[in-house]
N, CA, C and O atoms as a GROMACS GRO file, in nm:
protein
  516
    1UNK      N    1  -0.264   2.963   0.504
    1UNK     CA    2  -0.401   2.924   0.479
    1UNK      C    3  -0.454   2.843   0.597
    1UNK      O    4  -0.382   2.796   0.685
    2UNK      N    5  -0.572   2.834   0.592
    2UNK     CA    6  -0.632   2.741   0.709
    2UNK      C    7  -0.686   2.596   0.657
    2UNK      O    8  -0.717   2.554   0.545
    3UNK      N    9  -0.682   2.538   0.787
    3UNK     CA   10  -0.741   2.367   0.754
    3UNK      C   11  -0.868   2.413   0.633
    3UNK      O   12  -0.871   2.345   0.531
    4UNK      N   13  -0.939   2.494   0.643
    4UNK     CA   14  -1.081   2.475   0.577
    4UNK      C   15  -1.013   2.493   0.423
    4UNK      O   16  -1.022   2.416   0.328
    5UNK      N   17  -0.948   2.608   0.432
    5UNK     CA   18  -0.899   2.660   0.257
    5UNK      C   19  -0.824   2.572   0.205
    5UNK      O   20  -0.848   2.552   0.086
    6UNK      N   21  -0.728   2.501   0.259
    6UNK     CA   22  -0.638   2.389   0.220
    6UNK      C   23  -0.722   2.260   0.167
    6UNK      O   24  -0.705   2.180   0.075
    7UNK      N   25  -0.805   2.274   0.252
    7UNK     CA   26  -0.895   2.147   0.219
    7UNK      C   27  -0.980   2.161   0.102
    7UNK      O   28  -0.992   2.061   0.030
    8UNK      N   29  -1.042   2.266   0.071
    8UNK     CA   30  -1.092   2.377  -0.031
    8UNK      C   31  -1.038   2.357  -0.147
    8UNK      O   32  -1.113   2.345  -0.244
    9UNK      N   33  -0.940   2.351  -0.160
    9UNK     CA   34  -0.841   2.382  -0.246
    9UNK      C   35  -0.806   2.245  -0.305
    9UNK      O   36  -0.811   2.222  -0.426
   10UNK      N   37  -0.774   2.166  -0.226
   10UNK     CA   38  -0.680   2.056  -0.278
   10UNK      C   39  -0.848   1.964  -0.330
   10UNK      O   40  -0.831   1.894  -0.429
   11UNK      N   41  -0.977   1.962  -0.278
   11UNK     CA   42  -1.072   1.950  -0.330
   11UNK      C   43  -1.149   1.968  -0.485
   11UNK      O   44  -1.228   1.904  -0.553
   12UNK      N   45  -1.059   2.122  -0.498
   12UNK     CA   46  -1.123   2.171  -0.610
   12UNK      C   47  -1.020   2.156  -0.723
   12UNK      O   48  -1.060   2.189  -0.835
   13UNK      N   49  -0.886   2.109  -0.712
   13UNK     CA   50  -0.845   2.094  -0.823
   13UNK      C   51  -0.917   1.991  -0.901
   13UNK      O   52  -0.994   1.913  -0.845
   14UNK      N   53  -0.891   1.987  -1.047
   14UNK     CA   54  -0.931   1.863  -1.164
   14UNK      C   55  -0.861   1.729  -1.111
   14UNK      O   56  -0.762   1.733  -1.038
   15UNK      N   57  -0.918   1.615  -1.153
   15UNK     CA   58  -0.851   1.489  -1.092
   15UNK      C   59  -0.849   1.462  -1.285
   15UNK      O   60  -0.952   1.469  -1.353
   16UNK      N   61  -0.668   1.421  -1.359
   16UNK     CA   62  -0.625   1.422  -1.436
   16UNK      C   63  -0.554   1.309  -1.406
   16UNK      O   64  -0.513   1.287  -1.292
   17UNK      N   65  -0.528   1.211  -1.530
   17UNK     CA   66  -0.456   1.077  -1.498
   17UNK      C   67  -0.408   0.998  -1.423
   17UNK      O   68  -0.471   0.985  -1.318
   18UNK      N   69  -0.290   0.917  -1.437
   18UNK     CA   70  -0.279   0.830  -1.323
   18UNK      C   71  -0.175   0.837  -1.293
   18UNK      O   72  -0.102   0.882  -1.382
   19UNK      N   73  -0.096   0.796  -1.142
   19UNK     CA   74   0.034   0.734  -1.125
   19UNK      C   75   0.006   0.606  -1.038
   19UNK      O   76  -0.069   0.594  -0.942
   20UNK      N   77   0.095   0.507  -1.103
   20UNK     CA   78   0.093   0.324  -1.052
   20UNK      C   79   0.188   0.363  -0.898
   20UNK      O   80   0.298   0.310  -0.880
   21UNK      N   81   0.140   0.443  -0.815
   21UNK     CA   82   0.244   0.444  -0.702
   21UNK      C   83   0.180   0.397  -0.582
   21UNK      O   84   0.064   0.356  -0.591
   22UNK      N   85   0.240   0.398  -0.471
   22UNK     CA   86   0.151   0.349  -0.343
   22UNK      C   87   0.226   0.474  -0.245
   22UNK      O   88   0.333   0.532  -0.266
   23UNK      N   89   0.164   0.484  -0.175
   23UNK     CA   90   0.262   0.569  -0.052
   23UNK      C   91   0.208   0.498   0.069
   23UNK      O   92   0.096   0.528   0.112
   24UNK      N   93   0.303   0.378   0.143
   24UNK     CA   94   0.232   0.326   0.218
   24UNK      C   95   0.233   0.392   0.378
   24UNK      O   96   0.153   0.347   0.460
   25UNK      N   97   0.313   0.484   0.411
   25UNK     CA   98   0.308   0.603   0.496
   25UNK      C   99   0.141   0.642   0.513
   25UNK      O  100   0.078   0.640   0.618
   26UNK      N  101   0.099   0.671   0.402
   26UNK     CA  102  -0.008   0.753   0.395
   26UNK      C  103  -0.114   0.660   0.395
   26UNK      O  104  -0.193   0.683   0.486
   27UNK      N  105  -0.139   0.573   0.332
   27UNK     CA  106  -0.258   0.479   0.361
   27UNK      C  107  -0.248   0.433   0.528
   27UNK      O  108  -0.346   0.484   0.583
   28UNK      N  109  -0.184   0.372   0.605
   28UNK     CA  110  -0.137   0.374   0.703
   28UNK      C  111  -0.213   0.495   0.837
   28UNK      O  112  -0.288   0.486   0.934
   29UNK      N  113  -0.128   0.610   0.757
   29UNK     CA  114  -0.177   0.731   0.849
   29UNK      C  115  -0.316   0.727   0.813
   29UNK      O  116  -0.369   0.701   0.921
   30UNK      N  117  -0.410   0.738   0.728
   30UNK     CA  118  -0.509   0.744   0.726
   30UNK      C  119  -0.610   0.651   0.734
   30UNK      O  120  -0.725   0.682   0.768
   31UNK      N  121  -0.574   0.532   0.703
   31UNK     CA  122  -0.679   0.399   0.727
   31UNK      C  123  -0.639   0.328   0.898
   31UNK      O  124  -0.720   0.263   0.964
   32UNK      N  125  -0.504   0.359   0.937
   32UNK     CA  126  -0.451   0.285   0.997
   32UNK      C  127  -0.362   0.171   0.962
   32UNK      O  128  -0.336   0.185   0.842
   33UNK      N  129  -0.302   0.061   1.009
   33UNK     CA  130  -0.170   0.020   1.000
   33UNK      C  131  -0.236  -0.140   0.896
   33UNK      O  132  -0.333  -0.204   0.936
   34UNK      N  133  -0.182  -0.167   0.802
   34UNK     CA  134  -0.271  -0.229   0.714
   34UNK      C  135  -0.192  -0.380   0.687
   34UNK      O  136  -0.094  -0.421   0.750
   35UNK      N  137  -0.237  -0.424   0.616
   35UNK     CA  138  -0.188  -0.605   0.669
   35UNK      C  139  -0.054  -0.562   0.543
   35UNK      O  140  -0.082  -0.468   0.467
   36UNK      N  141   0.051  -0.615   0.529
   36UNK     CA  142   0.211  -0.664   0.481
   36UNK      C  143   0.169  -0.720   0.384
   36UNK      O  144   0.108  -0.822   0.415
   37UNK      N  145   0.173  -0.688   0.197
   37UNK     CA  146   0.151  -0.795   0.076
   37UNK      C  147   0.315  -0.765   0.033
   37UNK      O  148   0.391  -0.670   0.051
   38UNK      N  149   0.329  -0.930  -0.049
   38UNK     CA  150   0.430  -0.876  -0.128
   38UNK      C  151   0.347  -0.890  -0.307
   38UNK      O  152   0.394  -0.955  -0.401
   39UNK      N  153   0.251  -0.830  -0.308
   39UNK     CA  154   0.188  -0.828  -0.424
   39UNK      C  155   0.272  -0.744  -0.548
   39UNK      O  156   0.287  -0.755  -0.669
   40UNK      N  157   0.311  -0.666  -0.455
   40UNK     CA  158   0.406  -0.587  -0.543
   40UNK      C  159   0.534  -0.591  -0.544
   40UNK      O  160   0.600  -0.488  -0.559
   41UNK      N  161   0.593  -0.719  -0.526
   41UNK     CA  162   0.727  -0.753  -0.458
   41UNK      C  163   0.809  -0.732  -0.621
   41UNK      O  164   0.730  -0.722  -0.715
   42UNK      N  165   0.926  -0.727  -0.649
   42UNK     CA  166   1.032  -0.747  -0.785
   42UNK      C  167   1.004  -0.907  -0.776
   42UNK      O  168   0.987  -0.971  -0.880
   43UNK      N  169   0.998  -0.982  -0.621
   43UNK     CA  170   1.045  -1.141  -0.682
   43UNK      C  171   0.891  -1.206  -0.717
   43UNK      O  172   0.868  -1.312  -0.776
   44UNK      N  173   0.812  -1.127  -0.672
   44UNK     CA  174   0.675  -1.144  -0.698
   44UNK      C  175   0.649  -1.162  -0.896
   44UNK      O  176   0.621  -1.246  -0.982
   45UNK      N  177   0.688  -0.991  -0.877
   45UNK     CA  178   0.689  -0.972  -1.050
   45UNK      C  179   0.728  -1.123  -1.113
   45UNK      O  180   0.652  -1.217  -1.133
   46UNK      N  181   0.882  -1.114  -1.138
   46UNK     CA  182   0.967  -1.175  -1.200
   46UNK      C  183   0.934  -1.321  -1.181
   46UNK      O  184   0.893  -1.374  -1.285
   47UNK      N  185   0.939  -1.389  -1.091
   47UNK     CA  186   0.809  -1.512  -1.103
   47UNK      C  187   0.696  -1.547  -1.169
   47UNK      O  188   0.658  -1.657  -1.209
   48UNK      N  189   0.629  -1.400  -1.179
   48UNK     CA  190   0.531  -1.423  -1.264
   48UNK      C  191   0.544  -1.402  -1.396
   48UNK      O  192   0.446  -1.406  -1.470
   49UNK      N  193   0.686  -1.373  -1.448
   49UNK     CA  194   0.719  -1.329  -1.620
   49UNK      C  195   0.800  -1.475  -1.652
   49UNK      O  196   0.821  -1.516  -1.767
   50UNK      N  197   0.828  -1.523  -1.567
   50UNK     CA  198   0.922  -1.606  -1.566
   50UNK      C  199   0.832  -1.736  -1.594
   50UNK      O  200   0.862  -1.808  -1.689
   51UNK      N  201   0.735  -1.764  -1.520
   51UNK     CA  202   0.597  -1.869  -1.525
   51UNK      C  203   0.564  -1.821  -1.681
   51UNK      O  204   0.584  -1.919  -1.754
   52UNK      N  205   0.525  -1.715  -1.752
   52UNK     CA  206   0.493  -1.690  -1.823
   52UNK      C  207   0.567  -1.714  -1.970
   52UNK      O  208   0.523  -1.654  -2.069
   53UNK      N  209   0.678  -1.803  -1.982
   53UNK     CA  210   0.821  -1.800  -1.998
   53UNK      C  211   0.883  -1.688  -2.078
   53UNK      O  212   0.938  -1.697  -2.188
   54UNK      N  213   0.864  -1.584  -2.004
   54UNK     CA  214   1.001  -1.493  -2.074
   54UNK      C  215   1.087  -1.491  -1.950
   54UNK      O  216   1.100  -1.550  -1.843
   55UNK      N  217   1.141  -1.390  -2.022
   55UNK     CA  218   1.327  -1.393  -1.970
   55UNK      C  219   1.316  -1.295  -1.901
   55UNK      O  220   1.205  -1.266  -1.946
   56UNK      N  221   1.347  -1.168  -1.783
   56UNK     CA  222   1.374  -1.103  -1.716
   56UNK      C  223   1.571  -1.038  -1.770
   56UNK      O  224   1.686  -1.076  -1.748
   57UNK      N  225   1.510  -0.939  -1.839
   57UNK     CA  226   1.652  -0.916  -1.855
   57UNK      C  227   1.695  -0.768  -1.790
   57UNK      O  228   1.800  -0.709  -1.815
   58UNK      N  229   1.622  -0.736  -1.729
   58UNK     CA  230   1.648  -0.567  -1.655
   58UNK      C  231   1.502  -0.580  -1.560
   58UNK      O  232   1.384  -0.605  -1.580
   59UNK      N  233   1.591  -0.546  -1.443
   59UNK     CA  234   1.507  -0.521  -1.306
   59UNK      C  235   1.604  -0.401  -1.203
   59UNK      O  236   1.719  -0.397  -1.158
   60UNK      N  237   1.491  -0.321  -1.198
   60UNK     CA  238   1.558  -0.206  -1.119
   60UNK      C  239   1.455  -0.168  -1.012
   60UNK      O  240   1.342  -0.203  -1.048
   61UNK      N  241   1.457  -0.123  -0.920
   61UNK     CA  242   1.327  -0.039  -0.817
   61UNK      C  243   1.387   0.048  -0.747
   61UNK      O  244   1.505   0.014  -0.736
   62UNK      N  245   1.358   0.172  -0.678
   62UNK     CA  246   1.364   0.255  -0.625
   62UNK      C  247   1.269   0.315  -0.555
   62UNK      O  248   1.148   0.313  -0.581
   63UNK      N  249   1.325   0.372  -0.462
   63UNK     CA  250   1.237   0.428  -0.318
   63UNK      C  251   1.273   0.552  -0.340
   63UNK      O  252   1.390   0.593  -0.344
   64UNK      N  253   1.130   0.642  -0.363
   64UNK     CA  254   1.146   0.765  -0.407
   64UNK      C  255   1.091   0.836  -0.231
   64UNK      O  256   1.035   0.763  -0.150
   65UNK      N  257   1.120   0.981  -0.203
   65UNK     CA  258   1.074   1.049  -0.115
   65UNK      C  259   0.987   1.131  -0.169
   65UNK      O  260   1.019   1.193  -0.271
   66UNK      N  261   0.830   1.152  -0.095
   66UNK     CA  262   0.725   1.206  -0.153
   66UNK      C  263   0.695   1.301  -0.008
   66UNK      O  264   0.666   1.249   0.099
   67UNK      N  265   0.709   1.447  -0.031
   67UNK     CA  266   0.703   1.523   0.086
   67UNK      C  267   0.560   1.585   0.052
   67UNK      O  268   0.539   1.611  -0.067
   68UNK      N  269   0.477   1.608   0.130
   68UNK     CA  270   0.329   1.689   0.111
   68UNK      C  271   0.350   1.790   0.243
   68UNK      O  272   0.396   1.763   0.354
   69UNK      N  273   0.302   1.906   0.194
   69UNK     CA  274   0.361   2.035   0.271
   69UNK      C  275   0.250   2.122   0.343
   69UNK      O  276   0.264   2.209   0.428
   70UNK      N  277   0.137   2.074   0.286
   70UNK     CA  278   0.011   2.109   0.313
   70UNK      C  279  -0.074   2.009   0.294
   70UNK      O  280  -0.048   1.916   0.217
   71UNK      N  281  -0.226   2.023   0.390
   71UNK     CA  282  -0.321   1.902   0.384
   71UNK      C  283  -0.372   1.919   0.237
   71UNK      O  284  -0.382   1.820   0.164
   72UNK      N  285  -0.400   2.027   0.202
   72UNK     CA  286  -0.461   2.032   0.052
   72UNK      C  287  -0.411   1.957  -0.081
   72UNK      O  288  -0.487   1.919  -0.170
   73UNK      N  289  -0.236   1.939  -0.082
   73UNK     CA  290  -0.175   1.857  -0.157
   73UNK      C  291  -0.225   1.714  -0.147
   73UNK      O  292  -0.238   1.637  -0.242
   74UNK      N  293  -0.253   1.688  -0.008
   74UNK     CA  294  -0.283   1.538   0.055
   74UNK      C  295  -0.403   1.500  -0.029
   74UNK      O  296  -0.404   1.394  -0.092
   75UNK      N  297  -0.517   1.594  -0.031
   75UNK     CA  298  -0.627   1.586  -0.077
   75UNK      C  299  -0.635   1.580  -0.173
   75UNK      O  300  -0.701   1.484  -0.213
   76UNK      N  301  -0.593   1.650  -0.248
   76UNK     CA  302  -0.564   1.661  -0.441
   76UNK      C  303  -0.493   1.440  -0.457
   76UNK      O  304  -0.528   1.332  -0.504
   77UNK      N  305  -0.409   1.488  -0.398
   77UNK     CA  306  -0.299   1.333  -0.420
   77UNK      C  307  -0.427   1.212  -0.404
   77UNK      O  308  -0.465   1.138  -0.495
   78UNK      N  309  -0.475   1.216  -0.281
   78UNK     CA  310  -0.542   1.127  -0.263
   78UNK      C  311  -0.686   1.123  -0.361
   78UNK      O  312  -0.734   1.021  -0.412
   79UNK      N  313  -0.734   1.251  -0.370
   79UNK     CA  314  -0.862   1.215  -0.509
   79UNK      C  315  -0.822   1.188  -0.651
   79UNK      O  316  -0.915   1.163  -0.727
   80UNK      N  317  -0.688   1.189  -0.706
   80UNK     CA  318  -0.649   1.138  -0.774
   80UNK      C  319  -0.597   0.999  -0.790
   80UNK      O  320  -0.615   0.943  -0.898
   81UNK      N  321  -0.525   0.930  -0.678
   81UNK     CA  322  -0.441   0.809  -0.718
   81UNK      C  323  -0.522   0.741  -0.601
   81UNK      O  324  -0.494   0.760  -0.483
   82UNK      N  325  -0.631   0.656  -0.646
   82UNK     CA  326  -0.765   0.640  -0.577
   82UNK      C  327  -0.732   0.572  -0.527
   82UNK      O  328  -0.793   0.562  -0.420
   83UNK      N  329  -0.626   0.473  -0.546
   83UNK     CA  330  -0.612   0.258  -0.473
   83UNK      C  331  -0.525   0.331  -0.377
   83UNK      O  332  -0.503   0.236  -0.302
   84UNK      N  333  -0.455   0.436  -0.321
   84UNK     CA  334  -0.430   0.473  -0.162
   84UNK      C  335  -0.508   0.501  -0.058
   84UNK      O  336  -0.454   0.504   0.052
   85UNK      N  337  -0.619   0.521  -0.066
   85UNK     CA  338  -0.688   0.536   0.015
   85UNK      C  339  -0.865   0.509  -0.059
   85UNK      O  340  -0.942   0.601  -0.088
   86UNK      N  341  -0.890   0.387  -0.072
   86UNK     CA  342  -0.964   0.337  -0.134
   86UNK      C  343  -1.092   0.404  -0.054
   86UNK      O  344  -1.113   0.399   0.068
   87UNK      N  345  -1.182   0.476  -0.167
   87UNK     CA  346  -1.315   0.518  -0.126
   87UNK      C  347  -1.320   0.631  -0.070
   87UNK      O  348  -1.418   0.666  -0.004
   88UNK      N  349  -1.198   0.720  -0.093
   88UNK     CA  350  -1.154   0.873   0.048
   88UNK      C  351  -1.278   0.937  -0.031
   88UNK      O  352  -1.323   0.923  -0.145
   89UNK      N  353  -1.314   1.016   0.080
   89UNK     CA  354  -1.401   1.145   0.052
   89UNK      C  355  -1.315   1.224   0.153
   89UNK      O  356  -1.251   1.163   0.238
   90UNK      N  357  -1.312   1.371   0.147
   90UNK     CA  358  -1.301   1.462   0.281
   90UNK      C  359  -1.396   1.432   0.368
   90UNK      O  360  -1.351   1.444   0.482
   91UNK      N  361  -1.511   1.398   0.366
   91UNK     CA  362  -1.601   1.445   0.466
   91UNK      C  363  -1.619   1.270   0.549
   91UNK      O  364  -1.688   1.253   0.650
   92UNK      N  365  -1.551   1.171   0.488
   92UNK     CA  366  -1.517   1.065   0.523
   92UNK      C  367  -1.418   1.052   0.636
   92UNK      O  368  -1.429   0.989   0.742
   93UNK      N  369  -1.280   1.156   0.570
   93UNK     CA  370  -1.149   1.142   0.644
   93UNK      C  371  -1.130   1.231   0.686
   93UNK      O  372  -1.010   1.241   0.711
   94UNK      N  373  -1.218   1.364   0.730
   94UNK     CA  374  -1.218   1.492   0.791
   94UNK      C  375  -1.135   1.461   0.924
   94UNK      O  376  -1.036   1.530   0.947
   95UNK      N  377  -1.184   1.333   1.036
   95UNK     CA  378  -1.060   1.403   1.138
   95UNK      C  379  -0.897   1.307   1.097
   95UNK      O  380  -0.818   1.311   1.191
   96UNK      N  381  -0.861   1.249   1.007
   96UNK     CA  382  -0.744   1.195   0.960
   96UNK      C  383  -0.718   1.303   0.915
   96UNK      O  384  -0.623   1.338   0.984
   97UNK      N  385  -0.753   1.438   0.796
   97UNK     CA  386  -0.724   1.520   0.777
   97UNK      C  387  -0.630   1.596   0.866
   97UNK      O  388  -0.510   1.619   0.881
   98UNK      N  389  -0.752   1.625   0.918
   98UNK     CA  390  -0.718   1.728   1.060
   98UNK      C  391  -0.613   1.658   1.144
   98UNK      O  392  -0.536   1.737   1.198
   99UNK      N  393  -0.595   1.564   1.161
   99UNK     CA  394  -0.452   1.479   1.196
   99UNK      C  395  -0.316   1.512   1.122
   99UNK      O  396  -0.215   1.567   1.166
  100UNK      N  397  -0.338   1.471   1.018
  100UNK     CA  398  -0.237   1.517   0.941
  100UNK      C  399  -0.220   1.671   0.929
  100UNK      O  400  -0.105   1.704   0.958
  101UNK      N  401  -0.288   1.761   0.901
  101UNK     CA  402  -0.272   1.889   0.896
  101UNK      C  403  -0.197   1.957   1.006
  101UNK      O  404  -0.107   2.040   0.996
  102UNK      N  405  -0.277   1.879   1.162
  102UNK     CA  406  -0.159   1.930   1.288
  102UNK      C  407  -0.011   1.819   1.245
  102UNK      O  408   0.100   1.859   1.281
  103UNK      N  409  -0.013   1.794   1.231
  103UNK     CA  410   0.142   1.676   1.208
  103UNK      C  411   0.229   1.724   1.124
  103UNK      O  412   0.349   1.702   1.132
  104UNK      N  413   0.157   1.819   1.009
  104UNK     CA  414   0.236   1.916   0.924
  104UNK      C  415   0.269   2.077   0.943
  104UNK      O  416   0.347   2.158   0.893
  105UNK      N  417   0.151   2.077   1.056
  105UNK     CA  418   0.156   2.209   1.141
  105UNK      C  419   0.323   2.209   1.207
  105UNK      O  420   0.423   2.280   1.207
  106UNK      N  421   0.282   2.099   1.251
  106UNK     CA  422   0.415   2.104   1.391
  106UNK      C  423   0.546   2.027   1.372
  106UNK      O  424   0.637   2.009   1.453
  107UNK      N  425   0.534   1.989   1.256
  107UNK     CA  426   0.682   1.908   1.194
  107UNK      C  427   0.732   1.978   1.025
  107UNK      O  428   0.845   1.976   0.977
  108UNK      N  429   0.633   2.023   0.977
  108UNK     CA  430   0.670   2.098   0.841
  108UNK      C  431   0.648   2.025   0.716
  108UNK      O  432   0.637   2.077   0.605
  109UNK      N  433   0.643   1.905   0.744
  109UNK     CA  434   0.557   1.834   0.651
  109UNK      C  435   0.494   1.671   0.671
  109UNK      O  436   0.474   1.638   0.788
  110UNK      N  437   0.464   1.578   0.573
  110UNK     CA  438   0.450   1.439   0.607
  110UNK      C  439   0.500   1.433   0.481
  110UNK      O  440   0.480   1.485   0.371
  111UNK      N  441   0.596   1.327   0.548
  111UNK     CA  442   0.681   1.212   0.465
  111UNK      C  443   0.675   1.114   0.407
  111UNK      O  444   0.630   1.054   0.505
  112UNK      N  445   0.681   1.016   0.310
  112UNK     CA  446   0.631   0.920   0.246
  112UNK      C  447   0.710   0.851   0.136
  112UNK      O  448   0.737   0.925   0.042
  113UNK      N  449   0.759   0.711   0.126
  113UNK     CA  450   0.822   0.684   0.027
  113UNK      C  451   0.756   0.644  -0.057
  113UNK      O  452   0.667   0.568  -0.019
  114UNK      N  453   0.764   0.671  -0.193
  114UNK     CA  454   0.679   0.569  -0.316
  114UNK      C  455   0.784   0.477  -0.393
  114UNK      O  456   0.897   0.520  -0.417
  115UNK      N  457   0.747   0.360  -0.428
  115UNK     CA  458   0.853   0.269  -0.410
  115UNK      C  459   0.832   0.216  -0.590
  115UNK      O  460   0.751   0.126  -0.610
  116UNK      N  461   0.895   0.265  -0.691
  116UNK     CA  462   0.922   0.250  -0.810
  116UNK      C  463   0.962   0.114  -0.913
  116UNK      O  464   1.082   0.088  -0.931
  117UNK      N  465   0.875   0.046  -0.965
  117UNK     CA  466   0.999  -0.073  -1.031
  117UNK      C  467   0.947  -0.042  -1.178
  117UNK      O  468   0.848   0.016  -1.222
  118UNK      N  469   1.096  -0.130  -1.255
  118UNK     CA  470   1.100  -0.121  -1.345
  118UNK      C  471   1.184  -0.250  -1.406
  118UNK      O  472   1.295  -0.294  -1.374
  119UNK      N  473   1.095  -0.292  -1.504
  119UNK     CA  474   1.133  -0.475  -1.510
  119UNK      C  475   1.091  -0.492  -1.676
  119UNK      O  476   0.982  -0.469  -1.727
  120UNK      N  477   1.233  -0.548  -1.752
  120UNK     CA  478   1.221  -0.561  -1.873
  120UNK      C  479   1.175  -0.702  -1.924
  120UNK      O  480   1.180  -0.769  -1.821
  121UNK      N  481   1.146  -0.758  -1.993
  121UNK     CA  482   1.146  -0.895  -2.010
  121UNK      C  483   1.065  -0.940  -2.151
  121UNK      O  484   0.968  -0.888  -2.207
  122UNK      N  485   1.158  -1.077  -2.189
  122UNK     CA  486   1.154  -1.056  -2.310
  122UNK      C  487   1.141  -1.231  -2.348
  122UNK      O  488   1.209  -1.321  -2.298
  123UNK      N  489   1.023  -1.246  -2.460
  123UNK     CA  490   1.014  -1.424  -2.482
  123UNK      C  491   1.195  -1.447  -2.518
  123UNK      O  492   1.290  -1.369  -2.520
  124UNK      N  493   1.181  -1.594  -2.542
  124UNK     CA  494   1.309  -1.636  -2.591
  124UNK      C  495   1.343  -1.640  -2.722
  124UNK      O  496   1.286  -1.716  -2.800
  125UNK      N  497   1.444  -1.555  -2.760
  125UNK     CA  498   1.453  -1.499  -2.893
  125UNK      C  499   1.436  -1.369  -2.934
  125UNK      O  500   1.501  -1.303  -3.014
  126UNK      N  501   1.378  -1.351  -2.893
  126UNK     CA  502   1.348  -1.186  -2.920
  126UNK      C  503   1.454  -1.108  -2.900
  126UNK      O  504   1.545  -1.119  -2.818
  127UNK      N  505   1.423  -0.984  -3.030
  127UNK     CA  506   1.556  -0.868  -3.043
  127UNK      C  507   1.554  -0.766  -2.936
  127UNK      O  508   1.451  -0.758  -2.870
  128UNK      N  509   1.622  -0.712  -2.918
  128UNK     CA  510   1.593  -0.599  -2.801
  128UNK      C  511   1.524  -0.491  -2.905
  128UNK      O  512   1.498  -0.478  -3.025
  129UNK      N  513   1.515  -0.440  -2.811
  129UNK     CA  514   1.419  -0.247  -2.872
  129UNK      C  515   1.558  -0.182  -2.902
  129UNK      O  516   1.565  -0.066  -2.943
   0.00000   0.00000   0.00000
């Protein structure tokens, strides 16, 4: 397919629910290189459940690999999971597009980790589930 149809395409799918993920690869590639939070840190979290006084009794996170194989996936991804690229239009990020599209031309895809947590926590006393 070509830059235009890919773009076409990943445009015209439906934008359907959410995922809480970040891909900071990709905000990056497309906004440029963006300031370091630990907003989303585990010790961030857990500080704040902990202030709250419960207990932290399960904390896990994981770094998932998120491969996009075409610009059109990029496009679909990004008009869906909106806080990565806050405010994207195509006709906004047309030559970031076109950046990425040669970058997937000539390497086979763009790479990206999305970085997963998962944190239980529970007042004092409480039964488990």
């Amino acid at each position: 397919m070509t830059f235009e149809e890919l773009v076409a395409e990943g445009a015209a799918v439906p934008v359907e629910g959410w995922d809480f993920s970040t891909l900071r690869e990709l905000t990056d590639f497309m906004m440029g290189p963006q300031p370091v939070s630990d907003a989303r840190s585990t010790e961030r979290a857990v500080a704040g459940l902990e202030a709250a006084g419960l207990t932290v009794v399960d904390l896990r996170s994981e770094s998932l690999r998120v491969e996009f194989f075409d610009v059109g996936a990029v496009v679909h991804f990004l008009r869906k999971v909106l806080w990565t690229v806050p405010g994207f239009t195509v006709s906004a990020y047309r030559d970031r597009l076109w950046a990425m599209h040669e970058h997937i031309e000539r390497e086979g895809s763009f790479v990206a980790s999305s970085e997963r947590y998962l944190v239980e926590a529970r007042k004092e006393g409480q039964l488990g589930v």
